[in-house]
C-alpha positions in Angstrom: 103.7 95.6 123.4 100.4 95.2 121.4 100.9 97.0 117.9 96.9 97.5 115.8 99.4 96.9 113.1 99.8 93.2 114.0 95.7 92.2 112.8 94.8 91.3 110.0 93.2 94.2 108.1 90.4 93.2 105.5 90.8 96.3 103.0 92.5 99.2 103.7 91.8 103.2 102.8 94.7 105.3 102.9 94.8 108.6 105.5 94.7 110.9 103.1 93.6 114.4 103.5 90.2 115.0 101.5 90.3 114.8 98.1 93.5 113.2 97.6 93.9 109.9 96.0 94.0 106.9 97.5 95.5 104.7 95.3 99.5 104.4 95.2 101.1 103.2 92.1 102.4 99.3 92.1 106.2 99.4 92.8 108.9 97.3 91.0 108.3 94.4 94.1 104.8 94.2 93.5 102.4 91.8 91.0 100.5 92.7 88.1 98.1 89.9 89.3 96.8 87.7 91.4 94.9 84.9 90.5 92.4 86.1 87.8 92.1 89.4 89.0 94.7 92.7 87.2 96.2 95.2 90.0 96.0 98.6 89.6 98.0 100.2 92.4 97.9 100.1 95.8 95.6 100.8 98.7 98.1 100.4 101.8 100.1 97.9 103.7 100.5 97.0 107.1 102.6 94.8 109.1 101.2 91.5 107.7 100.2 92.0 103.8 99.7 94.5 101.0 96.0 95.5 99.6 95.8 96.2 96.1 92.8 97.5 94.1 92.4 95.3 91.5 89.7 94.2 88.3 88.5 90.5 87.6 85.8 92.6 85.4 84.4 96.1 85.5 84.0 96.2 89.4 86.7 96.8 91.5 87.7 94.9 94.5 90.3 95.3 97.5 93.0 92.3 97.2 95.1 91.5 100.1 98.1 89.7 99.7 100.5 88.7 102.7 103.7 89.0 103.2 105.8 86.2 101.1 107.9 85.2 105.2 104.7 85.2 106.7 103.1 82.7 103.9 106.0 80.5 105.5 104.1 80.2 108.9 102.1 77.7 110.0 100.5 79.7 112.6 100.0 82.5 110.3 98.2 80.5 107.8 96.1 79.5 110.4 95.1 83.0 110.9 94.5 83.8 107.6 92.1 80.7 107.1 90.5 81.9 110.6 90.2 85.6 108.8 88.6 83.9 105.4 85.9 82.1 107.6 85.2 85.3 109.4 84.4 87.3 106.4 82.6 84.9 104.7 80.1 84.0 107.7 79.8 87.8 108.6 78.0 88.6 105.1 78.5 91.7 103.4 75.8 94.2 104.6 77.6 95.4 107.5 81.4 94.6 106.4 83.1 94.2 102.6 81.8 91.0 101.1 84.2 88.4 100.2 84.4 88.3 96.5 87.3 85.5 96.1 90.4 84.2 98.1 93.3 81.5 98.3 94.5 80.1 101.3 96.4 77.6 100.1 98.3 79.8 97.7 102.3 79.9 98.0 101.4 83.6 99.0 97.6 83.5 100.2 95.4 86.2 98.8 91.7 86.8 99.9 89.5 89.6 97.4 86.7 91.6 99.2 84.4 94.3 97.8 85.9 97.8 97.9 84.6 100.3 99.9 85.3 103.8 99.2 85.0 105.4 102.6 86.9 107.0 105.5 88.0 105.3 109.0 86.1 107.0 111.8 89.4 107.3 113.4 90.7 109.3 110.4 87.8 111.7 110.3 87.9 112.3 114.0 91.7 112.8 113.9 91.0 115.6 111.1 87.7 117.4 111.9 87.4 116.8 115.8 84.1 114.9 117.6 80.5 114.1 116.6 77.7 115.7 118.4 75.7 113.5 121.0 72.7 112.8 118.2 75.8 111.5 115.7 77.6 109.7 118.7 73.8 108.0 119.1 73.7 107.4 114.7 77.2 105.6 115.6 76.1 103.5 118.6 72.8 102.5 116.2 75.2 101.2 114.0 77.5 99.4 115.2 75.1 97.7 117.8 73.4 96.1 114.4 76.9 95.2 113.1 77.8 93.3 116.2 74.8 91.9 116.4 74.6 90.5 113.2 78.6 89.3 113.9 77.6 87.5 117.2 74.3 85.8 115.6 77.0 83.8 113.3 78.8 82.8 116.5 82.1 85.2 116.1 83.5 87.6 117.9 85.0 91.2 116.6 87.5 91.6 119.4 89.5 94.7 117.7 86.7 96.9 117.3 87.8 100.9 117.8 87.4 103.7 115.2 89.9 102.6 113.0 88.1 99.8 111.9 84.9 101.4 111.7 84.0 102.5 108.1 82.0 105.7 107.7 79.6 106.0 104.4 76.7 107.9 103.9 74.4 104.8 103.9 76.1 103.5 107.1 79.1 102.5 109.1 81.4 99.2 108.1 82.7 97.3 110.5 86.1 95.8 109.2 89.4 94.2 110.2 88.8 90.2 111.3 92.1 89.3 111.3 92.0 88.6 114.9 88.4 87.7 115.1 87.5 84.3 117.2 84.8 82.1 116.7 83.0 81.4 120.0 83.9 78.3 122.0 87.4 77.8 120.2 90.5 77.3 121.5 94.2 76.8 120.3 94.9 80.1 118.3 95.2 82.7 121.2 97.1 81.9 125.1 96.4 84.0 128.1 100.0 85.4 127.3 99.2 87.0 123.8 97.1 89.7 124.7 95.2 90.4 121.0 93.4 93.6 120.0 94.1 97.6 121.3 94.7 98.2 124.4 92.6 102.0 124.4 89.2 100.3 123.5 90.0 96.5 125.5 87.9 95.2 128.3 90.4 94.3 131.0 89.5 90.8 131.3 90.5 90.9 127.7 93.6 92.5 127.9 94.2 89.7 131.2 93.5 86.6 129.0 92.7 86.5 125.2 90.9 83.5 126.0 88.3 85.4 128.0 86.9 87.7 125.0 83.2 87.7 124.5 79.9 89.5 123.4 80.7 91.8 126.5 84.0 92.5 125.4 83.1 93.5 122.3 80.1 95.7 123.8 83.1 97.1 126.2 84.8 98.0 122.8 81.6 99.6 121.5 81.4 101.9 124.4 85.1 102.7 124.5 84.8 103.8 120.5 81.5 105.8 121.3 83.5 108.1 123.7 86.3 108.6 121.1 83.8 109.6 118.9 82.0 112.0 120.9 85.2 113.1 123.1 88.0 113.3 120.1 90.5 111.3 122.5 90.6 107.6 123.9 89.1 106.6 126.9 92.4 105.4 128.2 95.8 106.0 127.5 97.0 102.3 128.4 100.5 101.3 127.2 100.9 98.2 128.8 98.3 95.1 129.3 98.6 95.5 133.4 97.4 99.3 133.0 94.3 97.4 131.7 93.6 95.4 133.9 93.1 97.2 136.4 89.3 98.8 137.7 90.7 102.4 136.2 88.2 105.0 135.4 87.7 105.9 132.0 88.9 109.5 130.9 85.0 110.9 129.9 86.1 114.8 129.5 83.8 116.4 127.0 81.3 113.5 126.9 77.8 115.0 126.8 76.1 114.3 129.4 72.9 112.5 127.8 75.9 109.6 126.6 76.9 109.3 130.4 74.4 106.5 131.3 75.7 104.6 127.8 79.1 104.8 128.5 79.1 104.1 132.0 77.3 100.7 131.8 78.9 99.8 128.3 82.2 99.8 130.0 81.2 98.6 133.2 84.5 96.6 135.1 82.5 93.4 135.7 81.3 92.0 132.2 77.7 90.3 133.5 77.2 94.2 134.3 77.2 95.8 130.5 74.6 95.7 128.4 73.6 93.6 125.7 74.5 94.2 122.1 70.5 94.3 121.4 70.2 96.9 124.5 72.5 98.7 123.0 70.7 99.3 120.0 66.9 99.7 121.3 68.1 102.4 123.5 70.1 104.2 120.8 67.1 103.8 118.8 65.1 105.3 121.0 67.2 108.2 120.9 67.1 108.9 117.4 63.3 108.8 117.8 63.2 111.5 120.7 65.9 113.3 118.3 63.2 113.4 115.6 65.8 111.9 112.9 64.1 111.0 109.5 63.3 107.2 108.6 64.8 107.9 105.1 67.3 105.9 103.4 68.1 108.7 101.5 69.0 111.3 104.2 72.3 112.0 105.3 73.5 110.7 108.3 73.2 113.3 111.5 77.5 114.2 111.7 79.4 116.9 111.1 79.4 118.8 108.0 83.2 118.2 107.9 82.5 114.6 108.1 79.6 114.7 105.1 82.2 116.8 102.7 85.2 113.9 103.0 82.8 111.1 102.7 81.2 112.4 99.4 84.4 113.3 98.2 85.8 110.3 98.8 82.7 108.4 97.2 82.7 111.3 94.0 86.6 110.1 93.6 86.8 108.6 90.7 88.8 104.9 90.3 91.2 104.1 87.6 89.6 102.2 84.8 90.2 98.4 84.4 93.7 98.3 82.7 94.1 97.6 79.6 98.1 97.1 79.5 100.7 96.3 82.5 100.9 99.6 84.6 103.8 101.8 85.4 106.7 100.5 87.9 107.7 102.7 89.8 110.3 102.8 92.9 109.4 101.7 96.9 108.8 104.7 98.1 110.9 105.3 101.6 107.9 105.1 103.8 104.2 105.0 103.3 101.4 105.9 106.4 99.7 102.7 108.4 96.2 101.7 106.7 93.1 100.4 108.0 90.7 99.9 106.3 88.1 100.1 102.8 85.3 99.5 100.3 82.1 99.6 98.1 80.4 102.8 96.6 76.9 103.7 98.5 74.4 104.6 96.2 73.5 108.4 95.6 72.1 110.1 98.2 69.3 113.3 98.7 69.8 116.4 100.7 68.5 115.6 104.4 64.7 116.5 104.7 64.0 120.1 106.7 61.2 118.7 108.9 61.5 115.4 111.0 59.9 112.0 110.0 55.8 113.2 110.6 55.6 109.7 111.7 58.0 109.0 114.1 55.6 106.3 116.0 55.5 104.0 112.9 59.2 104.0 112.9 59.2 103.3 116.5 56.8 100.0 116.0 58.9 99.1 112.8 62.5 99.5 114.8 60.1 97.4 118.2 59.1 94.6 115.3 62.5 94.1 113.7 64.2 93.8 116.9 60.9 91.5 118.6 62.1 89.3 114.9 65.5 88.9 115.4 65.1 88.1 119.7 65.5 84.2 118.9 68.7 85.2 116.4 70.7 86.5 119.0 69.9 85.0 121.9 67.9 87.8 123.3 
């Protein structure tokens, strides 16, 4: 049975409804520090660590510590230092940046910029599916977030709306904890089957080993129909129910998204598109959608969607403490986290009227792709 559980999360936001908190206070089990940086409380835990929010100086950062048995395993550290590469070659534009780490620790610790902003899955789970223009805004983004993670020669191989961070300026892709860097072997056999099975490409799900740019594309297409469905594409339980040529469940997709989605998770994987495809044709759509060329607008989702992510970026964080905080006791149980980070910068109401010059956007989008043809291989 593959459990999300088991990667490697970055940072972690809690699934709180809107407006509550998202920091938990530090237990009696818990430090008060880790290398030069003071904890504050906690942002979550999953099966493999504990993310804090913690202060090295005014700025606060995510800090993930893993479990002191799994600091014991060779394997595991492995992982971890596979993890630490990832984030640091990914960059921080289109993930949280890596702000400190130590692998070699007794317990390793890495430190990443916070980002205070909800999981797609968590917003679709608790205000329902985007329209086909914000299932478009999506695809947009994430296309350039792979993009950018397959020019430095890694692979996501977990991406699904649970790792996909969701701020006004832009979606985060996050969780590397099982990411692979292209043409390595030893850290994954045909028998561990790594990632979730909804959003896997079956040749995936059939052999780790055969993961790729067009099983990450697969997983693109698979969190697009999520997004503009509200339910998984397939409701697989078992690695042989993926690997199988099974139709994807596409009730409620609009229609304009079919040709997307059909070739995006396309059985064979020299028949799916391109990352770069990916993102001219969603592009394209915004452009025939008349969406503004402004920074400064907010992005085309629901209202719903817009009121949790300015709340949740209007929360305010616990000052940098200035004496050891409260311990309090484990609580019993606590919900599965995914994911976190940095605050976007203010934003403006969106404009009334469309971009008046949608064609110079156009050339602009046609340039910066023509740019970045030789980067990616395109």
């Amino acid at each position: 049975m593959i459990r999300s559980t088991d990667s490697l999360a970055i940072v972690c936001p809690g699934r709180d409804t809107m407006g509550a908190k998202v920091l938990k206070p530090l237990t009696a089990v818990d430090p008060t520090t880790v290398g030069d940086f003071r904890l504050v409380g906690r942002l979550g835990h999953g099966a493999m660590g504990v993310v804090y929010l913690g202060y090295r100086s005014t700025r606060p950062v995510a800090v993930k510590v893993v479990r002191p048995q799994l600091a014991e395993d060779e394997y595991f550290r492995r992982r971890f230092a596979q993890e630490l590469e990832a984030i640091r070659r990914v960059g921080g534009f289109h993930t949280a940046a890596l702000v400190d780490a130590d692998p070699h620790a007794a317990v390793p610790w890495i430190a990443t910029q916070y980002i205070n902003a909800p999981s797609l899955f968590d917003l679709l789970e608790q205000h329902g599916s985007v329209s086909e223009l914000g299932a478009w805004w999506l695809a947009a983004g994430l296309a350039d977030a792979l993009m950018h993670v397959h020019s430095v020669h890694l692979l996501h191989r977990d991406l699904k709306p649970a790792n996909v961070l969701v701020a006004v300026d832009g979606v985060r892709v996050i969780d590397f904890g099982i990411s692979h860097v292209s043409g390595r072997t030893g850290l994954t056999t045909a028998s561990a089957a790594l990632g979730t099975l909804s959003y896997m490409a079956p040749e995936q799900a059939a052999d780790s080993r055969k993961a790729s740019e067009a099983a990450d594309v697969y997983s693109l297409g698979a969190t697009i129909v999520h997004a503009a469905t509200g339910h998984v594409p397939f409701y697989a339980h078992l690695v042989a129910q993926r690997t199988l040529d099974t139709p994807p469940d596409l009730t409620g997709l609009p229609p304009g998204l079919l040709d997307l989605v059909s070739h995006t998770l396309a059985y064979e994987a020299e028949d799916r598109p391109t990352v770069q495809m990916v993102l001219e044709e969603a592009m394209e759509r915004l452009l025939q959608f008349g969406v503004s060329t402004s920074a400064h607008v907010y992005p085309p989702l629901p209202q719903a969607f817009l009121a949790e992510m300015l709340e949740r970026q209007a929360t305010p964080l616990d000052a940098p403490p200035t004496a050891e905080p409260a311990l309090v006791p484990e609580p019993d149980a606590e919900p599965e986290w995914h994911g976190a980070a940095v605050e976007p910068d203010p934003v403006r109401p969106p404009a009334d009227k469309p971009d008046p010059e949608p064609a110079r956007w156009a050339a602009r989008w046609r340039s910066r792709i023509e740019d970045r043809r030789g980067d990616y291989g395109g």
